[in-house]
N, C-alpha and C positions, 0 to 999 in steps of 0.2 A: 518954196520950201518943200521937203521930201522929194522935190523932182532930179536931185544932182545924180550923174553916173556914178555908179558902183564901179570902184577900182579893182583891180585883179592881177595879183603875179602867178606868175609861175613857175615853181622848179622842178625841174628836170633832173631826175633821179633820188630815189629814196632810200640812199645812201642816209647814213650814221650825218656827212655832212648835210645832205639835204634834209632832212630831220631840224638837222641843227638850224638851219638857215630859216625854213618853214618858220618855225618858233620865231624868228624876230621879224619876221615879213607881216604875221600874225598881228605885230600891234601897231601898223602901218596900213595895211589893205582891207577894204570889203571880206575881198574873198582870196583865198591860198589854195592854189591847185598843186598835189604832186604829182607828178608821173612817173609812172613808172614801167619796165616791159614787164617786168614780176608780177605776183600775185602778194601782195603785201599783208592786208588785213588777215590776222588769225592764224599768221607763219608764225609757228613755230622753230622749224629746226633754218638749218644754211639756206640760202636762197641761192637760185641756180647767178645769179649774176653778182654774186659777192664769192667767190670760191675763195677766199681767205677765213670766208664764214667758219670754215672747220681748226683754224687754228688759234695760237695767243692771240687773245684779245685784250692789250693792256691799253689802260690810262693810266696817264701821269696824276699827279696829284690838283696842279694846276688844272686838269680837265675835270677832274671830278667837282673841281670848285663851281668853275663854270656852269658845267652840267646842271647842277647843285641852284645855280642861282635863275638857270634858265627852267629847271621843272622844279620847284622848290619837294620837298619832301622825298621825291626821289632815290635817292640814297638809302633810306627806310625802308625802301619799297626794294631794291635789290637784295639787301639784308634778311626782310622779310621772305624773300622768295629764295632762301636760302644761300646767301650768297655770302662766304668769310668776310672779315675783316680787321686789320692791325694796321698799324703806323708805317707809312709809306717807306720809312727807313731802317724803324729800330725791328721792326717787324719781317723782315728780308733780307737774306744771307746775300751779299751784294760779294762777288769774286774780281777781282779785278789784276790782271798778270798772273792769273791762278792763287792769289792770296786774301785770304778772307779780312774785310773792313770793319774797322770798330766800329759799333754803332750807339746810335742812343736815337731814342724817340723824336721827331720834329714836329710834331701836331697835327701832320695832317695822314688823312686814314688813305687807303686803297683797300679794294673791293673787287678782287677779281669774280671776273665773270665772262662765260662763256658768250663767245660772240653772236650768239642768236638770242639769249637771254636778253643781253645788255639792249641792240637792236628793237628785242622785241617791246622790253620795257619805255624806250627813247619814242618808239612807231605808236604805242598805246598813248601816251602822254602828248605826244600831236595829233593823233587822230579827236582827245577828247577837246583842242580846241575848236570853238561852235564854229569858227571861219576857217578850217580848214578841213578839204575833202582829198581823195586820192583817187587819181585816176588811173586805175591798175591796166598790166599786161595791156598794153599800148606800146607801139615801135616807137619811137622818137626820128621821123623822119628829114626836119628842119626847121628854118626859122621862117614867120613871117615877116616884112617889113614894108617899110613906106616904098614911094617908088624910087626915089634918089636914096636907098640902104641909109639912110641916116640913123633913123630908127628902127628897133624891132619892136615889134607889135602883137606879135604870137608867136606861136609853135603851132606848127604840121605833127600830127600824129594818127598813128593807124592801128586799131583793136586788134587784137589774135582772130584771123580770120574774116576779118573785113577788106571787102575788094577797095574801098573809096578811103581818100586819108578824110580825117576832121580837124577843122582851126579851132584851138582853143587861143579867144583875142585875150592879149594879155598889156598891161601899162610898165610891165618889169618882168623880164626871164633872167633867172639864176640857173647856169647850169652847175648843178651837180653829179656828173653821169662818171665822177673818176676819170684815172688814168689814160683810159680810151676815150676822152670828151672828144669831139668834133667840132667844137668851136674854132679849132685853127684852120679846119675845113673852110668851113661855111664865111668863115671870114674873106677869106681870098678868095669863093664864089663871088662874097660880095663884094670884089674891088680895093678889099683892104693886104696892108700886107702883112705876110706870114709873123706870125708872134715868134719871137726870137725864144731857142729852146740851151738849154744847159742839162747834159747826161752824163752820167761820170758809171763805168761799169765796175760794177763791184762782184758781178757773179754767186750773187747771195740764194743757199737753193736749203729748205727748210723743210724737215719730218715732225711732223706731230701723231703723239696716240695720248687715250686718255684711261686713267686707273681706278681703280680704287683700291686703296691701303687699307691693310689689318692692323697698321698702328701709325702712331705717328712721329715720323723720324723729324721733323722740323721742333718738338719739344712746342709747341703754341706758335711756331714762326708758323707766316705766309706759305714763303717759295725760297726756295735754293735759286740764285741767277749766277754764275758762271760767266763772264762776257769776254768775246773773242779778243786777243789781241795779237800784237805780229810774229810772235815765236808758235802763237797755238790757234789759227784763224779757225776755231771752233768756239762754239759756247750753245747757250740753253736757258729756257725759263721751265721752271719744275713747281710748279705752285697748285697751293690749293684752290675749287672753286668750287659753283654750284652746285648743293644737294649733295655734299661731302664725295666729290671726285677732284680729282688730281689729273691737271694737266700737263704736258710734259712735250716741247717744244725744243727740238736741237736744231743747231744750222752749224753751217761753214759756207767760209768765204772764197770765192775765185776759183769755181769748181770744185773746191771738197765739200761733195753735199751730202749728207749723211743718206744711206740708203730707204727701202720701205718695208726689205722682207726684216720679220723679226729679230734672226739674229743676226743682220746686218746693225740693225739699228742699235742694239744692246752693243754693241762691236764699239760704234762711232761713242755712244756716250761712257762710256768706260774710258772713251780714248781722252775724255774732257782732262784739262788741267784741276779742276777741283772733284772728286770721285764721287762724295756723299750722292750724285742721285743714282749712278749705278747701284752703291750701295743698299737704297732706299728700294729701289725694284724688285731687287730679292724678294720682297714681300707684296708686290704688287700683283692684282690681278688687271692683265686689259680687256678695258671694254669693250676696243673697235680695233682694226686693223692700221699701222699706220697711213700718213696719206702726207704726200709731196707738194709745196709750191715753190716757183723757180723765182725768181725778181733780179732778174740779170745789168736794169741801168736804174738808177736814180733818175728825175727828170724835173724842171724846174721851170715852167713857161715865165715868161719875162712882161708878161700884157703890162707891169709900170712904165716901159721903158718904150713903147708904143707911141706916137703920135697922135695916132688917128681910130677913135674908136666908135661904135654907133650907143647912141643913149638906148635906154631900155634893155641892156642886158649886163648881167653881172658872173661873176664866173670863182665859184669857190670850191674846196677843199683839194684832195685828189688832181681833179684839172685843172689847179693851179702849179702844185706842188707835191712831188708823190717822195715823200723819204724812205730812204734806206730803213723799213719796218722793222731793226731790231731794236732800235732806237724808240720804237710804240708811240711816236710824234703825232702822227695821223691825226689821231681823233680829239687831242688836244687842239692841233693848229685847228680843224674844224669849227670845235667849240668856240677857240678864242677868234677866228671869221666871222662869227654871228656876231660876236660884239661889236665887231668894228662896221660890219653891216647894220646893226641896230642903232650906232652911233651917226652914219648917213642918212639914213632912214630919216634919223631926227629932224636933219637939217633939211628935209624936201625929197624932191624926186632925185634917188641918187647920181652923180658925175661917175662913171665909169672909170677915169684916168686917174683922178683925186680917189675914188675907193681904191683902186689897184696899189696909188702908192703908198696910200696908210695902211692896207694889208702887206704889203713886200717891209717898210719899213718897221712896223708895231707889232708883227705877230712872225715870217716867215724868217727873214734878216736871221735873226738869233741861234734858232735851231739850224738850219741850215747853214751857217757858216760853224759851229760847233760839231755836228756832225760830218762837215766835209773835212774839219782838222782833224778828226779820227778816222775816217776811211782812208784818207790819205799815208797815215801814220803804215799801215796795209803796203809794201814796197812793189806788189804785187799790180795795185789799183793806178792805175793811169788818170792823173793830172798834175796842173800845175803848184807844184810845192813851195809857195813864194815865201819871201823871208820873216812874212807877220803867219804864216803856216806854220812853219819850222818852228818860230819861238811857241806856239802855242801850244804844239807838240810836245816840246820841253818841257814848260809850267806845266802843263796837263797830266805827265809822267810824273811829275812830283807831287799834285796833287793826290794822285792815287796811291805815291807811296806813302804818304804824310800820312794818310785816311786808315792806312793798319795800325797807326800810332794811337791819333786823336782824331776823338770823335765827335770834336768839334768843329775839325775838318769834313769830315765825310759828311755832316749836315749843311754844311756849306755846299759842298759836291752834290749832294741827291736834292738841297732846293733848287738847282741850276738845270741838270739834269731833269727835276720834274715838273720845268717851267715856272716854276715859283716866283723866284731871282733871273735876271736876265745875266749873262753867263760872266759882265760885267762884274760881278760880286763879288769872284773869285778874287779879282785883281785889285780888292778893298788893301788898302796898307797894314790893319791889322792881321790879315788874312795870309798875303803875303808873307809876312813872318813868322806864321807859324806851319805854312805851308815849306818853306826852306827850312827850319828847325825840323821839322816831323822826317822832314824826306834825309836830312842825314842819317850815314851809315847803311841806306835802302830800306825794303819793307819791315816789320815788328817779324814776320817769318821767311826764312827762305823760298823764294818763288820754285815749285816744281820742277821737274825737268820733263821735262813734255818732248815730244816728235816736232819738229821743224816739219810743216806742211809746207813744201812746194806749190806754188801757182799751179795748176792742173791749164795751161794756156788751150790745148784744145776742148775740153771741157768748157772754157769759160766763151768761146766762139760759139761753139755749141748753142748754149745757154742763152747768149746775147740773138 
């Protein structure tokens, strides 16, 4: 008695997802190691290896729940640290074809908040669990394993400035190290073969700056959101956030990328189909200079679809699935990973195969094939348009027209959209019906006339 080994995972990167994951590894293992190449503890502002750090940081509603359920109080604790909040729908000027949606309340809040904030809030609340430490600014070198790779058993890692790597031995590695994970690497080091990839280019390249207003043009709303669609592949999130500033995030699609010098950028959001945020800048002072990030493919690793995998490692958020970030999926899929990694956990030491496939079917499935019938929708975006594409395209157009009407629609639309409902909901019989009544005759206003943005094809080469 007292003599058994002390179990130990480990995750790899200290990511929003590895955050996430930590917390449910926590009520499985001895001990929870993060690594990270960063300096973690006591960051405050963007960290050098999240450069999205500086831009919209949105959750869905559904994440916030999660979130919510995995650090209980939470929530409070953003608010408290100055962070707005309203109703994830009735609260938010939602634009859709350039025409603004009826709305009405749906009960659940949104909280934006600056992505260092949030981060920082999410890294405070695992660091205070007693079994989990972070093992900062460390290279992530590779894996260890058995001698037939069956198994992995650690990670290789090497301190800022240290000649010699260190094995931290581990009974379960999760990588979280995003978009650049290395696990497809290290796989086919070790014998296995290549994880099958799906990239869809979309040429998505985004300006952010942030303000502070002398008044408030939203009337007690959020955010003003604009979302791109094929006559106007522009749009924007314009919302309020921490310690009363105002974020203000433009993009375009397939090389129209909004610029960084000033009056470029004032240029592009003027150019939006709905105007209110130019209109609102008038009054605005900025804080910082704007700043660009490009995100040229979507990417989709396929590890369910795998054969052959080694026990002891697990592989979540970002390095599974990196979405199209106007969509703000991210940090929901995330959160909703830990659940379903919390729910293996339960059952024992996790199967690697069996977790992939309940992650690909219960949490990824959804968003991802709802957001690839919108990019597609894009004439510009290359891929395959099949006929369960096309029709969804169709419903989906009337959706949004029906949503200017009744705003018993648009709550239909934004619980789907923010994870709530699976996209299924849409396609309820009562729903249907009143989604084809709404959508006759077209929107409740006449959509704008906007500039036809051209595919920009060498830009978007560029880009990719």
């Amino acid at each position: 008695m007292g003599n058994e080994p002390k179990t130990r995972a480990v995750v790899l990167g200290g990511s929003i997802a590895g955050l996430f994951a930590a917390r449910a590894l926590s009520e499985a293992y001895d001990e929870v190691v993060v690594v990270d190449r960063d300096a973690l503890v006591g960051v405050t502002g963007p960290r050098r290896s999240r450069p999205q750090g500086r831009h919209i940081n949105a959750m869905h509603a559904r994440g916030r729940v999660v979130m919510e359920e995995l650090f209980p109080g939470i929530t409070d604790e953003l608010i408290a640290d100055g962070c707005p909040s309203g109703d994830f729908a009735g609260a938010c000027r939602w634009f859709f074809n350039g025409v603004p949606l009826k709305r009405e309340d749906i009960g659940y809040i949104a909280v934006p908040a600056t992505a260092p904030l949030m981060e920082r809030h999410i890294r405070e609340r695992t660091q205070a669990l007693p079994n989990v430490r972070f093992a900062e600014e460390r290279d992530i070198i590779g894996l260890r394993t058995t001698a037939d790779n069956s198994r992995v058993t650690g990670v290789r890692v090497q301190a800022a400035g240290a000649t010699e790597e260190e094995v931290i031995d581990a009974d379960l590695v999760v990588d979280a190290t995003g978009r650049g994970s290395r696990t497809p690497v290290w796989l086919e080091e070790l014998g296995y073969p290549r994880v099958a990839e799906e990239r869809k280019k979309i040429g998505l390249g985004y300006t952010t700056q942030h303000y502070r207003l002398h008044d408030d043009p939203w009337d007690g709303d959020l955010a003003f959101i604009p979302v791109a669609f094929p006559d106007s592949p522009r749009g924007a999130i314009f919302t309020k956030t921490d310690h009363g500033n105002v974020e203000l995030t433009a993009y375009g699609l397939l090389g129209d990328h909004p610029p960084t010098d000033q009056k470029g950028f004032h240029e592009f959001v003027e150019s939006l189909a709905a105007k209110d945020i130019h209109e609102a800048l008038r009054h605005a002072e900025p804080l910082d200079e704007p700043v660009a990030f490009r995100y040229p493919t979507t990417l989709r690793r396929r590890y369910e679809k795998m054969k052959r995998f080694p026990e002891g490692l697990l592989v979540t958020g970002d390095a599974v699935t990196s979405f199209n970030p106007v969509y703000a999926q991210g940090m929901t899929v995330a959160a909703l990973s830990a659940l379903t990694l919390r729910d293996h956990l339960a059952e024992g030491a996790p199967r690697p195969l069996r977790y992939f496939r309940d992650l690909a079917k219960d949490v990824i499935d959804p968003p991802w094939e709802m957001t690839n019938t919108v990019d597609l929708s894009f004439p510009g975006v290359e891929g395959k348009r099949t006929l369960k594409v096309r029709i969804g395209q169709k419903f989906l157009k009337r959706v949004q027209i029906a949503a200017t009407r009744d705003a018993k629609v648009t709550t239909a639309y934004m619980r789907s959209a923010g994870m709530i409902d699976r996209p299924e909901a849409l396609m309820r019989p009562g729903m249907i019906l009143r989604v084809l009544w709404g959508s006759r005759g077209g929107p409740a206003v006449p959509p704008p006339r906007v500039r036809t943005s051209q595919p920009v094809e060498t830009d978007l080469r560029r880009a990719a």
